[in-house]
C-alpha angles and dihedrals in degrees: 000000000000106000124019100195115057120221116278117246109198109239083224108050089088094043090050078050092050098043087046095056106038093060090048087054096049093044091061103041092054082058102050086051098044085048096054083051096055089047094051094044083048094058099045099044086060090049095248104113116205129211114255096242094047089051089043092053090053098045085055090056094053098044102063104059094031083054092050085057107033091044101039087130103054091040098059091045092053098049088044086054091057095041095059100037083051089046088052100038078047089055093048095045087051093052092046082060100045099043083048100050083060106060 
């Protein structure tokens, strides 16, 4: 055997990815549909009422690059979450291999 410890993985790391992401998801679905809501109260405020899905598709379009600018933040340190908890579960693939090509 080479090595007779495998590499820790920290029993944290997925649920930190999953935290991460959860609260980037739900950032930017609060603003898609805070966006759609905008859109609708808009229209109807001009008198030109829209219909729901077409409020809703714009909405869409100007929520993902608004999202990418306003949550920046959140963004970077979900993709660093996964990044990490990926780089660890990798480490501990690569022992498993190793440790079985040996054998």
């Amino acid at each position: 055997m080479s090595d007779l410890h495998a590499p820790e993985v920290d029993p944290k790391a997925r649920s930190r990815a999953n935290k991460a992401v959860a609260v980037y998801g739900g950032l930017r679905l609060m603003l898609f549909i805070g966006l759609t809501v905008v859109i609708q109260l808009l229209a109807a405020a001009i008198g030109a009422p829209v219909p729901l899905i077409m409020s809703a598709l714009l909405a869409l379009i100007a929520a993902f690059p608004l999202s990418m600018l306003i949550f920046s933040r959140q963004r970077v340190e979900a993709v660093g979450a996964l990044a990490s908890w990926r780089a660890q579960r990798d480490a501990r693939k690569r022992w498993i291999q190793d440790e079985l090509a040996e054998r």
